[in-house]
NULO-317097 format. One line per field, with one value per atom (N, C-alpha, C): x, y, z; residue in one letter; atom name. Coordinates in Angstrom, 3 decimals. Each point is the difference from the previous one (the first is absolute). Example, Ala and Ser with C-alpha at 12.3 -4.5 7.8 and 13.67 -1.06 7.14 Angstrom:
2
east: 13.190/-0.890/0.900/-0.350/0.820/-0.770
north: -5.690/1.190/1.200/1.050/1.190/1.090
up: 7.800/0.000/0.000/-0.720/0.060/0.730
resn: A/A/A/S/S/S
name: N/CA/C/N/CA/C
This chain:
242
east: -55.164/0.489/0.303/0.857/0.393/-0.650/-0.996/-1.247/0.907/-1.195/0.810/0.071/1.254/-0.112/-0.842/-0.166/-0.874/0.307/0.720/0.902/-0.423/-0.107/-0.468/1.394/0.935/1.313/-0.067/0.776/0.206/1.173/-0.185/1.689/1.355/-1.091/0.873/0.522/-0.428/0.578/1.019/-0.137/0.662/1.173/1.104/1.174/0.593/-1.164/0.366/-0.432/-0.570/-0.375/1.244/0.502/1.291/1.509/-0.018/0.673/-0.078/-1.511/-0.002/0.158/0.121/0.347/1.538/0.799/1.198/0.883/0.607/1.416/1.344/0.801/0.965/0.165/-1.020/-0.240/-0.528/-0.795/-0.651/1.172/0.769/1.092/0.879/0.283/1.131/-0.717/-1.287/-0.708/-0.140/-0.324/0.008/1.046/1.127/1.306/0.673/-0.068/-0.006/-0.306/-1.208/-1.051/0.554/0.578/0.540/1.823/0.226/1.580/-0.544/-0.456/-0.544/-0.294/-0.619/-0.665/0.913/0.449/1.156/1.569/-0.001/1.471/0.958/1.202/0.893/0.398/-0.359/0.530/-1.296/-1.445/-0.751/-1.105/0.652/-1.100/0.555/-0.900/0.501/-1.381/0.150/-0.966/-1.432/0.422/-0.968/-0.774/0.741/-0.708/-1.164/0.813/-0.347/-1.596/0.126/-1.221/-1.074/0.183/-0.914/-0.649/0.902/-0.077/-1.264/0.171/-0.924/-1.254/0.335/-1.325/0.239/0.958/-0.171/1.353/0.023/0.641/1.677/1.029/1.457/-0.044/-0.703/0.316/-0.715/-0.996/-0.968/0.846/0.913/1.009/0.941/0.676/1.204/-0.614/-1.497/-0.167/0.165/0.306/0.175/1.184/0.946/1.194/0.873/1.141/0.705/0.529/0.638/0.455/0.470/0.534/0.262/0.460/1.181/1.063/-0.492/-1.092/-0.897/-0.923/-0.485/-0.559/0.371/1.634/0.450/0.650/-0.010/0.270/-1.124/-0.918/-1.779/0.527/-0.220/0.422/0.542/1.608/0.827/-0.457/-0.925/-0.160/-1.139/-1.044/-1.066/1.489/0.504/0.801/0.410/1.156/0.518/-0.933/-0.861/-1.472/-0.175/0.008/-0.381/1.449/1.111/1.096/-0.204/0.395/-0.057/1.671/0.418/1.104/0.555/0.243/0.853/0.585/0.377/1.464/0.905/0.894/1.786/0.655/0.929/1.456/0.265/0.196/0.731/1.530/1.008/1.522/-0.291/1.026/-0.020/0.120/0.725/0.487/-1.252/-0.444/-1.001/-1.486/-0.270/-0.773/0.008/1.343/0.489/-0.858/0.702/-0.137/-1.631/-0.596/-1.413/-1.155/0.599/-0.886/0.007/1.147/0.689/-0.785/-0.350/-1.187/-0.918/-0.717/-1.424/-0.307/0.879/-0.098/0.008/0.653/0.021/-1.148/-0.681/-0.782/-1.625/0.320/-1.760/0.224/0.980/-0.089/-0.328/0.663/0.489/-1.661/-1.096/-1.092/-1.064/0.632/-0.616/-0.613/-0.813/-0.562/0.657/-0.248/0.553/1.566/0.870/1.246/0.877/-0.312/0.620/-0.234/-1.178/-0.615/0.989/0.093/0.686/1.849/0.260/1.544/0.002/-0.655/0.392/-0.131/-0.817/-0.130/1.271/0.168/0.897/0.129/-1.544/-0.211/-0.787/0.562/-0.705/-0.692/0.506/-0.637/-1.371/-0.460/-1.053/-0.375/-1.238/0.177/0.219/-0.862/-0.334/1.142/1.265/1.343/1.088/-0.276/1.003/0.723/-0.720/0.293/1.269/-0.090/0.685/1.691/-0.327/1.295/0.546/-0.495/0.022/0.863/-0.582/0.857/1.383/0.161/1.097/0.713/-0.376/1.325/0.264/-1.201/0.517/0.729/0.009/0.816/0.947/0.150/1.924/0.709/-0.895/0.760/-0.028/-0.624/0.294/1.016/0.004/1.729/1.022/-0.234/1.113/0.567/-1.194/0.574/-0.759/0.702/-0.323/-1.649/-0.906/-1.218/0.210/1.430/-0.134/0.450/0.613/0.475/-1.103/-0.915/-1.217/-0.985/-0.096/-0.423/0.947/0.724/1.047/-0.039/0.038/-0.465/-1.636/-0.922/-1.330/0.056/0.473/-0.025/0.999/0.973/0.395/-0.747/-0.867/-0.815/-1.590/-0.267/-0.758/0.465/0.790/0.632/0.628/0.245/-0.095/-1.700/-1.182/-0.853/-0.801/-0.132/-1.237/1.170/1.523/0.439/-0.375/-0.366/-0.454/-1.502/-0.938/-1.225/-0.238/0.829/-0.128/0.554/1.025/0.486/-1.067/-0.425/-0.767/-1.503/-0.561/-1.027/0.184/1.224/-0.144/0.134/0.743/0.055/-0.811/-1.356/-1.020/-0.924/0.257/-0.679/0.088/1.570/0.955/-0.548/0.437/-0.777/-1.557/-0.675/-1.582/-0.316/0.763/-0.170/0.670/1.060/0.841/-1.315/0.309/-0.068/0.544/1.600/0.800/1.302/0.725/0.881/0.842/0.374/0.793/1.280/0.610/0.702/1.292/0.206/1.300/-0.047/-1.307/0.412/0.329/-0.023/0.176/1.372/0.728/1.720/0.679/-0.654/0.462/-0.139/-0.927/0.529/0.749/0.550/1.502/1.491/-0.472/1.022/1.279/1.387/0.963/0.843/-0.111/0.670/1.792/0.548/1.361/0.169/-1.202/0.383/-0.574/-1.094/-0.857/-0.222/1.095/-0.501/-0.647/-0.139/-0.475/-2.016/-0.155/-1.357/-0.522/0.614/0.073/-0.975/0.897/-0.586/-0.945/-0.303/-1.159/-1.438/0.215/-0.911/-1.480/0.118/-1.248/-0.575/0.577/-0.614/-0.095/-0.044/0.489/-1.284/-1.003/-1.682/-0.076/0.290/-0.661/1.188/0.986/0.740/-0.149/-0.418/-0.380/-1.400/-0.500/-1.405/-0.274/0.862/-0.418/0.168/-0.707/-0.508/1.256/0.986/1.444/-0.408/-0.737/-0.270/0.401/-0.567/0.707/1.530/0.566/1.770/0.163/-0.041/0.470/-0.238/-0.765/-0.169/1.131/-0.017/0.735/1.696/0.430/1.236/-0.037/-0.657/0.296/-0.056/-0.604/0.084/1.050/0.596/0.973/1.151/0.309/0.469/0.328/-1.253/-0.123/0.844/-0.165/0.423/1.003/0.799/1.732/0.775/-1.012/0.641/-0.594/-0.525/-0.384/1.398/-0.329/1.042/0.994/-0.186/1.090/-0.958/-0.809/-0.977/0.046/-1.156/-0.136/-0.901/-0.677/-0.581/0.366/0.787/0.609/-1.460/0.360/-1.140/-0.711/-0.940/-0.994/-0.530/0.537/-0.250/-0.524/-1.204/-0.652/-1.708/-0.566/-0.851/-1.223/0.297/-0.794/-2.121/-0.454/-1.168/-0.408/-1.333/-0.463/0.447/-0.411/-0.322/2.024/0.504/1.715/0.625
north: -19.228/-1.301/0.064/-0.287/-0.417/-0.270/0.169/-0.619/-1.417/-0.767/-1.814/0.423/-0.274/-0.080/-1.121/-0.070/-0.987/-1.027/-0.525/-1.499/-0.229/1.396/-0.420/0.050/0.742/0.404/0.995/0.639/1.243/0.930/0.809/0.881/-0.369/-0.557/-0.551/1.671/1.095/1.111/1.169/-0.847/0.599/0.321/-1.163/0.593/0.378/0.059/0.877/1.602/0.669/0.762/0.742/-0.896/0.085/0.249/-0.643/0.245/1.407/0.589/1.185/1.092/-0.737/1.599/0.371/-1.445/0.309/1.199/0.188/1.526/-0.056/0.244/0.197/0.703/0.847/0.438/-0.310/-1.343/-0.795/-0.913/-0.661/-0.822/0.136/1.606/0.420/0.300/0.020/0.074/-1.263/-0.863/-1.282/-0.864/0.308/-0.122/0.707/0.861/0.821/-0.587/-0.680/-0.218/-1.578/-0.468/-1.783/0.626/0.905/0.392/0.803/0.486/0.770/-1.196/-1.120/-1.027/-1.102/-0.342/-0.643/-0.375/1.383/0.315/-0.075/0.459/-0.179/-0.982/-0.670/-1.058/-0.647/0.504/-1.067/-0.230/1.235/0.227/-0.939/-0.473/-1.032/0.570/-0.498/0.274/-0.797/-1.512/-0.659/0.666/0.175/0.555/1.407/0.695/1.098/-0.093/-1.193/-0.364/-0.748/-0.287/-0.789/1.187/0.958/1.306/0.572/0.527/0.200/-0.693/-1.214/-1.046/-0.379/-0.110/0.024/-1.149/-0.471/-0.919/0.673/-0.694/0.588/0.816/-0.940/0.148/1.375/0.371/1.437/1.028/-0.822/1.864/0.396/-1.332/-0.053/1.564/-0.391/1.537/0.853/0.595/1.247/0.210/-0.923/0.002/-1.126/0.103/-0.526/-1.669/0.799/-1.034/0.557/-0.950/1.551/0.842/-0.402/1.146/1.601/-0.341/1.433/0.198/-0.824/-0.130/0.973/-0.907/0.839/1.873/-0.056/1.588/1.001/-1.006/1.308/0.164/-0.841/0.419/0.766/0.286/0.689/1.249/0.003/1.847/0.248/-0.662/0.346/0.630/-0.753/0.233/1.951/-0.707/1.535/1.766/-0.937/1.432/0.827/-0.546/0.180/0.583/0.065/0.395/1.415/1.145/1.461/0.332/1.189/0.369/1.036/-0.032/0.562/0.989/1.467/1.198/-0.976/0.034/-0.321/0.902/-0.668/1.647/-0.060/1.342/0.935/-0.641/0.064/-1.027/-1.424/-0.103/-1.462/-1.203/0.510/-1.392/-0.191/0.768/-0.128/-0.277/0.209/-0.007/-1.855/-0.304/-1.758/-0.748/0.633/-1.109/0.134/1.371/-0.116/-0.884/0.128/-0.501/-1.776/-0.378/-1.276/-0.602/0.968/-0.528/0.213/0.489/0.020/-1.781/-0.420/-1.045/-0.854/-0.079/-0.664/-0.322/1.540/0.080/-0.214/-0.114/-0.342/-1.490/-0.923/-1.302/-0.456/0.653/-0.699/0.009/0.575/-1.054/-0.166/-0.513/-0.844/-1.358/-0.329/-1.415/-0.726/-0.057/-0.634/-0.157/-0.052/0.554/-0.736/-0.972/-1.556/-0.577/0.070/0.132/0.921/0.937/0.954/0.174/-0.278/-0.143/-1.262/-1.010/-1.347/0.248/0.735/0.299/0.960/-0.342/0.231/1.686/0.789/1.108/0.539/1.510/0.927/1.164/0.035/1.115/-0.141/1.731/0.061/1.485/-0.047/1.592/1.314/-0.484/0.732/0.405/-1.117/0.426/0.613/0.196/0.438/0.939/1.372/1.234/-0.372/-1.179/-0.458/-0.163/-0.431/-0.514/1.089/0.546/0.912/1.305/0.152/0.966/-0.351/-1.600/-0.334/0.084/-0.202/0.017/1.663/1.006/1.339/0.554/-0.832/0.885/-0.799/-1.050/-0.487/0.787/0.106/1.120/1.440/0.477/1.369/-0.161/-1.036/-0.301/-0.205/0.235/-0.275/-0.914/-1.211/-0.969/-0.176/-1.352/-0.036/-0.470/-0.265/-0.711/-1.325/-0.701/-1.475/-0.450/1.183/-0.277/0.051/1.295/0.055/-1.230/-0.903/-1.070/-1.010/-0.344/-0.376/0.277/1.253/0.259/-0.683/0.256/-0.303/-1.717/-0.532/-1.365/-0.437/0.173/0.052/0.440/1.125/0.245/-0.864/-0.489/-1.010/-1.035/-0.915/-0.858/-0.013/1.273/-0.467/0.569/0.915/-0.078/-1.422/-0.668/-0.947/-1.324/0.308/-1.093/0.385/1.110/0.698/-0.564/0.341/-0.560/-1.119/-0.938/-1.620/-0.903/0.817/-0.467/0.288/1.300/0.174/-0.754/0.532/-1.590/-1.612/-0.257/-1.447/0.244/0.349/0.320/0.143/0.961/-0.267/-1.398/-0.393/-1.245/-1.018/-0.010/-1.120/-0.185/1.425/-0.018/-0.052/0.306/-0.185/-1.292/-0.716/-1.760/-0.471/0.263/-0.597/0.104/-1.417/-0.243/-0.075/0.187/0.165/1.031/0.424/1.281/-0.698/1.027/0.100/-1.136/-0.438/-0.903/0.960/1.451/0.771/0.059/0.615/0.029/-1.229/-0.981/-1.185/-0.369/0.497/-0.275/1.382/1.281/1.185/-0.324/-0.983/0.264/-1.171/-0.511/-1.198/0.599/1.257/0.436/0.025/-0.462/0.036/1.331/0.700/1.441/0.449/-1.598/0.537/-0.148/-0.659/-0.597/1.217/0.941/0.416/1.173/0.856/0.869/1.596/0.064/1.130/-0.237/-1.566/-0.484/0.186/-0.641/-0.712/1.199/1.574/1.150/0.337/-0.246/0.885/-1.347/-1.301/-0.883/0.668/0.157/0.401/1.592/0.689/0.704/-0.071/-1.103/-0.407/-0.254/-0.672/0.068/1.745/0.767/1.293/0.712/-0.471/1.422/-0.774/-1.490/-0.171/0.176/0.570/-0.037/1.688/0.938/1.251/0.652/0.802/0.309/1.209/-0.812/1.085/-0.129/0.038/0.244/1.372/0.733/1.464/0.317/-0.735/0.359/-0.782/-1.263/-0.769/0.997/0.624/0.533/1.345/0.207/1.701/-0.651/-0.914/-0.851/-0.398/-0.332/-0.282/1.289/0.457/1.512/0.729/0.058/0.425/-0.577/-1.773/-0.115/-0.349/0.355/0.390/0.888/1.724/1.075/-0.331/-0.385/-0.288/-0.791/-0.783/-0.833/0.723/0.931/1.194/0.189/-0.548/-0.177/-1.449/-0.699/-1.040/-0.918/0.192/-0.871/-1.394/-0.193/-1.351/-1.153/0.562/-0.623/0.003/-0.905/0.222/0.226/0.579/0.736/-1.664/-0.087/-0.759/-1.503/0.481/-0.735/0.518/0.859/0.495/0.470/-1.122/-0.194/-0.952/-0.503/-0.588/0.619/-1.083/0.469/0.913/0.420/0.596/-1.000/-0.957/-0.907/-0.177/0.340/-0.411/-0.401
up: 4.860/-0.452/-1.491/-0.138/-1.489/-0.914/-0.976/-0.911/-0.711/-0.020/-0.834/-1.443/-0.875/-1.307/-0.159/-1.452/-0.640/0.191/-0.082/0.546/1.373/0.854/1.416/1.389/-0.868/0.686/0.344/0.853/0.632/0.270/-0.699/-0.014/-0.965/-1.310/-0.999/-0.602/0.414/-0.663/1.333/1.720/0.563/-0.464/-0.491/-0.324/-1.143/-0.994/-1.034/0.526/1.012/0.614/0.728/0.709/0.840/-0.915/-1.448/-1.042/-0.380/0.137/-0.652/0.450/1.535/0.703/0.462/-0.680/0.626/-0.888/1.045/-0.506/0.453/-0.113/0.884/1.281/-0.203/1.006/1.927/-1.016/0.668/0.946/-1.282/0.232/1.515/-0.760/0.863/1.713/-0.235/1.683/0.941/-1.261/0.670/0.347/-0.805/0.404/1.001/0.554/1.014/1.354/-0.608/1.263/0.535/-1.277/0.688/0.606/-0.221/0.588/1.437/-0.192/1.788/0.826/-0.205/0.687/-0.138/-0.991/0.458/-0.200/0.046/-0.055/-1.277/0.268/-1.403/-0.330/-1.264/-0.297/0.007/0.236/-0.158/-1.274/-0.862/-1.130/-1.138/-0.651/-1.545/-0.800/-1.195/-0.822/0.033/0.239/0.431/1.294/0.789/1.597/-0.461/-0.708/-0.918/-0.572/-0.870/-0.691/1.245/0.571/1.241/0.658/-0.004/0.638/-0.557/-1.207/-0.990/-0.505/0.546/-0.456/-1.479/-0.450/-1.607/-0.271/-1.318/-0.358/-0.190/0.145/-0.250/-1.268/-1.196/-1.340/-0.045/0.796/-0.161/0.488/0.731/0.865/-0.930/-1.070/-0.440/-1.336/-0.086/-0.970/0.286/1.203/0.300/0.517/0.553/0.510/-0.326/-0.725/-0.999/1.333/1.029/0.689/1.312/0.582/1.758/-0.332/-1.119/0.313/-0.552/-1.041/0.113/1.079/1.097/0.722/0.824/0.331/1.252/-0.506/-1.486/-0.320/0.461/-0.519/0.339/1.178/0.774/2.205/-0.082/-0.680/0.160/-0.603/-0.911/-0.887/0.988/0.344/1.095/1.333/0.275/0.994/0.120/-1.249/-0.364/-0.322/-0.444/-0.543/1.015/1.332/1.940/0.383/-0.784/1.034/-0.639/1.191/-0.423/-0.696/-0.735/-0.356/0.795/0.910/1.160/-0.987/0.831/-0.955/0.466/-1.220/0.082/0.287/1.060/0.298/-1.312/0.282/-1.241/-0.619/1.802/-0.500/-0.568/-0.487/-1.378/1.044/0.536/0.996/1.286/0.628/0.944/-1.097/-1.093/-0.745/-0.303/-0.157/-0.435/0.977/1.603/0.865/0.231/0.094/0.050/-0.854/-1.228/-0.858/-0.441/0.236/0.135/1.608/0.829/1.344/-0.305/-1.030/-0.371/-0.684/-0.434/-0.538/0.981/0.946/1.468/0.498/0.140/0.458/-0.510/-1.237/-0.525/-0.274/0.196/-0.075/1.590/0.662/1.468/0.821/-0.567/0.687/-1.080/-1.018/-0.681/0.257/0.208/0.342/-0.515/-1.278/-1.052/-0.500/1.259/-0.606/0.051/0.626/-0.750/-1.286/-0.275/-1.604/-0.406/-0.214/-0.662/-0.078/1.507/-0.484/-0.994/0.155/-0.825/-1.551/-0.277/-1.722/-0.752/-1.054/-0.685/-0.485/-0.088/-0.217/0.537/0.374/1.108/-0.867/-1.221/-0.818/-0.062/0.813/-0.307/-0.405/-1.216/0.136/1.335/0.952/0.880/0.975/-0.136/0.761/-0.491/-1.617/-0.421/0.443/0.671/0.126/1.589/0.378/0.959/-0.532/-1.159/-0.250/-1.175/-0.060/-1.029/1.162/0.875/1.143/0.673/-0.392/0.711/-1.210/-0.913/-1.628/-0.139/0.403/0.002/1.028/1.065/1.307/-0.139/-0.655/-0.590/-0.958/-1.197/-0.646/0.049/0.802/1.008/0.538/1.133/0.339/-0.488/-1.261/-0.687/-0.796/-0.218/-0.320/-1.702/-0.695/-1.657/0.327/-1.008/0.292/-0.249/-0.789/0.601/1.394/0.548/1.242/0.802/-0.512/1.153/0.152/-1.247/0.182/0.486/0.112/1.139/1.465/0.112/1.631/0.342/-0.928/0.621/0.020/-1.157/0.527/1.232/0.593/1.292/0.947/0.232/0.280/0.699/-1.430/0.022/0.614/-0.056/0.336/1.995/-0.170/1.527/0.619/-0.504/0.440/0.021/-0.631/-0.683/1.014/0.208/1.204/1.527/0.189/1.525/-0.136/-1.130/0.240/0.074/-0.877/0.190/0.975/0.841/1.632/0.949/-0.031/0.896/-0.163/-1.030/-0.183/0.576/-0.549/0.215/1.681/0.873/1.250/0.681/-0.879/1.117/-0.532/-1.223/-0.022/1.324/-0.390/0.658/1.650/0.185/1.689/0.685/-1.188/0.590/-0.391/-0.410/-0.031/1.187/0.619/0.778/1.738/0.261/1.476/1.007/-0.095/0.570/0.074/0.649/-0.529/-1.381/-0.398/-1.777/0.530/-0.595/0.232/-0.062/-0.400/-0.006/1.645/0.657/1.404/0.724/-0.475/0.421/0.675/-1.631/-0.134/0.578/0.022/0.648/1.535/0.542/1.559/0.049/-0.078/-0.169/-0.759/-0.458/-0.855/0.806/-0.250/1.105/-0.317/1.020/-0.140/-0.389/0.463/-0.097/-1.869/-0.269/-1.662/-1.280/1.083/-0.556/0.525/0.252/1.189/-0.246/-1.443/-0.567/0.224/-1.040/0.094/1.887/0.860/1.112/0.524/-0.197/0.736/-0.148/-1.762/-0.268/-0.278/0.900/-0.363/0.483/1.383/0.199/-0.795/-0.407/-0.923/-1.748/-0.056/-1.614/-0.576/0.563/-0.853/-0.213/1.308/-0.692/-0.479/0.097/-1.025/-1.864/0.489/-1.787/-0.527/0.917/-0.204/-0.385/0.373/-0.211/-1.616/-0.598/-1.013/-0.810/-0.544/-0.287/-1.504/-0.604/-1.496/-0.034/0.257/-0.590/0.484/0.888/0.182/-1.021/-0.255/-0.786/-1.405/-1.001/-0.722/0.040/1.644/-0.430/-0.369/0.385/-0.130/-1.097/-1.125/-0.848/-0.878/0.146/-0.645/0.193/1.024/0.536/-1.025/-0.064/-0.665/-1.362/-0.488/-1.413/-0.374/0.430/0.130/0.035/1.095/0.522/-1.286/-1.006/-1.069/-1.038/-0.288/-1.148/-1.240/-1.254/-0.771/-0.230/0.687/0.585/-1.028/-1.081/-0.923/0.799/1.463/-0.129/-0.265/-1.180/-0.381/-1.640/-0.963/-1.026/-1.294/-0.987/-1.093/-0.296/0.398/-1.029/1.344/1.178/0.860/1.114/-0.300/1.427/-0.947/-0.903/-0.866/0.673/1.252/0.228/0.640/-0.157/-0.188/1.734/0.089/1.071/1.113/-0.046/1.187/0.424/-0.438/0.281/-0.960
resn: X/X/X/X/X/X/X/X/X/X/X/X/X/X/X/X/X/X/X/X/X/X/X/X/X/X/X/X/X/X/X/X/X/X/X/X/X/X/X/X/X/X/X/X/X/X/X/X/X/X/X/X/X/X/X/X/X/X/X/X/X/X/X/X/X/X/X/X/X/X/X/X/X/X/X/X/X/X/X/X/X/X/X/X/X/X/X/X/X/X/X/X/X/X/X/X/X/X/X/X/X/X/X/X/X/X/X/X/X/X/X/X/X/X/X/X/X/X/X/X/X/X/X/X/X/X/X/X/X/X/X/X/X/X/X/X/X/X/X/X/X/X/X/X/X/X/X/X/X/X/X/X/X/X/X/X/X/X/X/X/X/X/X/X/X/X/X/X/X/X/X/X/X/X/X/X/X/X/X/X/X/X/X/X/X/X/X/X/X/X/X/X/X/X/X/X/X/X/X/X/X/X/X/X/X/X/X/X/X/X/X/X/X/X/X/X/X/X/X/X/X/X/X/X/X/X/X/X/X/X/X/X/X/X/X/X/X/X/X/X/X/X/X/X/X/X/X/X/X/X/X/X/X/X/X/X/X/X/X/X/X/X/X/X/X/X/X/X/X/X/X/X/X/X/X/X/X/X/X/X/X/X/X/X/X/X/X/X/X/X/X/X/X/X/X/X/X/X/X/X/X/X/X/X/X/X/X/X/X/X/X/X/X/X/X/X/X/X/X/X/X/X/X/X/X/X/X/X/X/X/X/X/X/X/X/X/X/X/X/X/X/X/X/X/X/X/X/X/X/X/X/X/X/X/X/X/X/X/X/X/X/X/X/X/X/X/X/X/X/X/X/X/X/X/X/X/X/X/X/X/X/X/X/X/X/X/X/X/X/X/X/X/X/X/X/X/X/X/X/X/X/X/X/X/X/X/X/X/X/X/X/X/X/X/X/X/X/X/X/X/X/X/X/X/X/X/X/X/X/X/X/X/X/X/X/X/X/X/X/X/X/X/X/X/X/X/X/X/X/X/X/X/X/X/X/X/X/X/X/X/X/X/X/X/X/X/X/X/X/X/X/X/X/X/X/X/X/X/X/X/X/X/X/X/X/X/X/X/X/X/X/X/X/X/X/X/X/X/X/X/X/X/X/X/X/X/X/X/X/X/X/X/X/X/X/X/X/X/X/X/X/X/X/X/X/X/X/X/X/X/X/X/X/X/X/X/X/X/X/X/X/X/X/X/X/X/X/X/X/X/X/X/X/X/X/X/X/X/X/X/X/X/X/X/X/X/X/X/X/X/X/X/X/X/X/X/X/X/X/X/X/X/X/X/X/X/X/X/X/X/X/X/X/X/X/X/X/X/X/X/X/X/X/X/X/X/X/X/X/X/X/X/X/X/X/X/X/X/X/X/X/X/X/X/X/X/X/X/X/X/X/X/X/X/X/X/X/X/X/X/X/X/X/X/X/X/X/X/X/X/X/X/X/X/X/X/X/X/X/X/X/X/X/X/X/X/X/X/X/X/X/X/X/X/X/X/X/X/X/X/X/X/X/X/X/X/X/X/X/X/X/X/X/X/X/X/X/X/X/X/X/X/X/X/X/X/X/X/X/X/X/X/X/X/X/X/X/X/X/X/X/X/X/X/X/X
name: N/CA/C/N/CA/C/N/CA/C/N/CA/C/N/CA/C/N/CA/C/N/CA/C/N/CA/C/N/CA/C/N/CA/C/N/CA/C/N/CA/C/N/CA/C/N/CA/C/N/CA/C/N/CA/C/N/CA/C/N/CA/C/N/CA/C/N/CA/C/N/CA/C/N/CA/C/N/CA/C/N/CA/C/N/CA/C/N/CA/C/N/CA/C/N/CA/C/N/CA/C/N/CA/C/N/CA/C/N/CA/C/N/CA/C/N/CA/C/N/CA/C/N/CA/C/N/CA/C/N/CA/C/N/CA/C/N/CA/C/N/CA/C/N/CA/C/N/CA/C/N/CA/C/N/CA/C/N/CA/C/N/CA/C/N/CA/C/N/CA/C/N/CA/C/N/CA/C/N/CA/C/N/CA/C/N/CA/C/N/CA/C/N/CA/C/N/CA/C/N/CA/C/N/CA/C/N/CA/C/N/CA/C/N/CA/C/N/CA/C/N/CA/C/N/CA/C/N/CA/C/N/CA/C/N/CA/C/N/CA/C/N/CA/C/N/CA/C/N/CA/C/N/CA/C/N/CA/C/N/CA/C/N/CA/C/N/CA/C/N/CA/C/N/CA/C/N/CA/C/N/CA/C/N/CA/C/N/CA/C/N/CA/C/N/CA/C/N/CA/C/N/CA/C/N/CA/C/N/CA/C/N/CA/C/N/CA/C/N/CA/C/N/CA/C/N/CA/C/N/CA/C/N/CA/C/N/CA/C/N/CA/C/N/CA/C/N/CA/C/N/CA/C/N/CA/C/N/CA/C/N/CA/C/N/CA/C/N/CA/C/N/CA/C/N/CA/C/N/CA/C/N/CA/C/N/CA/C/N/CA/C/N/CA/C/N/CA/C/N/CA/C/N/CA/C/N/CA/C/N/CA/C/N/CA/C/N/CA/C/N/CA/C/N/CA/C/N/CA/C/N/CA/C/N/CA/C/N/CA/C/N/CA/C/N/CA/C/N/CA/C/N/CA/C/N/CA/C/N/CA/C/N/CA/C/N/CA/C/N/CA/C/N/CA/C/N/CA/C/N/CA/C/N/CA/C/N/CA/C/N/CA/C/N/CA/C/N/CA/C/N/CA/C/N/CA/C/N/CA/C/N/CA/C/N/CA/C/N/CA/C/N/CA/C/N/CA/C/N/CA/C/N/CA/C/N/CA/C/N/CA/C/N/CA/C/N/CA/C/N/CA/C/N/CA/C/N/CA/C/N/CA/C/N/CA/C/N/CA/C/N/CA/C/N/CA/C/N/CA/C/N/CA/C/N/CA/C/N/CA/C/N/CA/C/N/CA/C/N/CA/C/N/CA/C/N/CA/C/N/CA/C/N/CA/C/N/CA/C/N/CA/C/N/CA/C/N/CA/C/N/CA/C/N/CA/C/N/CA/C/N/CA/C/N/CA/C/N/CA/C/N/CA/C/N/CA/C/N/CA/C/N/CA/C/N/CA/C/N/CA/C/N/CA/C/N/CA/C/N/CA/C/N/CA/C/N/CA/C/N/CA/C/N/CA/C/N/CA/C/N/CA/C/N/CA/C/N/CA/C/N/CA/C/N/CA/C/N/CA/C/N/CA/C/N/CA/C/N/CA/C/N/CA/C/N/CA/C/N/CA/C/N/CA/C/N/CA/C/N/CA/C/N/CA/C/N/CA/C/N/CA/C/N/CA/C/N/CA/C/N/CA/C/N/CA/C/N/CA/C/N/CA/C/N/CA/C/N/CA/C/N/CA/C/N/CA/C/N/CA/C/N/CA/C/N/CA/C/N/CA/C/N/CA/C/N/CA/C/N/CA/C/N/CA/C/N/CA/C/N/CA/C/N/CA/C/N/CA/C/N/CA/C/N/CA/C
């Protein structure tokens, strides 16, 4: 039992106790622990501090605000992904390493949190993006261009992860079929006769996992536009996140 201070209270020094043991370390477990349990999208800072037992103003010392919040996740994240060999060719080297990025977001808990923030830089991913700016200019291209390709890059990955997220949101709420199959079996064939054929296979041919064709196609036509400068000098500066 708790011994009574002099006053005759009890545990007037628990949460200066609980103050003293916090870390980031700590943070980033217990934050962890409210995204495993309930899902993406359900962590806040307040929830955070309840989590912890401790006051908001006690977390805000160790963690500035989510958006460093949600970076720790992401360098804890990244620390855990291994560095695979890169092909040797520039171009199979692009599309590989441009799916490593795919792929250490795409079961992220947290990855609705994360597409929504403005910055992805973290130390621990650099070597990610750092392989896709070298297997652009292996291929041949300037290094403002190679930052040009990776933000295209980016831009259609982080749109494959945020369709497919909301999709399975969308459907593990629904009580009834999607309302596309709704209007696909009414679809009138003489008006529509391309959709019409492929209605009954249209959940799964949009449902199957073409991230890496989609990547070798754009690579592809990167290459095919090699020289054709399309991205003009001083406009392919933008930050990590796009």
């Amino acid at each position: 039992m708790e011994p009574k201070q002099p006053d005759g209270s009890r545990g007037r020094n628990t949460g200066a106790r609980r103050r003293s043991r916090l870390s980031q370390a700590v943070i980033v477990a217990a934050a962890q622990h409210i995204i495993s349990t309930g899902g993406d999208g359900s962590l806040s800072m307040r929830q955070l501090a309840r989590e912890l037992s401790i006051t908001p103003m006690a977390l805000y010392h160790h963690v500035r605000d989510k958006d460093e919040l949600l970076m720790l996740l992401l360098e804890t994240k990244a620390q855990n992904v291994s560095r695979p060999p890169l092909p040797a060719d520039p171009r199979e080297r692009l599309v590989t390493s441009s799916q490593l990025l795919y792929d250490m977001l795409a079961d992220c808990p947290f990855l609705g949190e994360i597409l929504s923030s403005e910055d992805l830089m973290t130390a621990s991913n650099l070597w990610i993006i750092e392989a896709v700016l070298d297997a652009a200019v292996d291929c041949g291209f300037a290094p403002d261009e190679a930052v040009g390709i990776y933000r295209v890059i980016w831009h259609y990955t982080s749109g494959e992860l945020m369709i497919r997220l909301t999709r399975e949101r969308r459907l593990a709420e629904l009580d009834q079929p999607p309302y596309r199959e709704r209007v696909f079996a009414d679809i009138e064939p003489r008006t529509y006769p391309r959709l019409h054929a492929l209605a009954d296979r249209w959940t799964d041919l949009t449902a199957r996992q073409t991230h890496r064709k989609g990547l070798e196609a754009l690579v592809a036509g990167f290459l095919r536009g090699a020289g054709t400068a399309p991205w003009p000098p001083g406009h392919a500066d933008g930050h990590i996140a796009g």
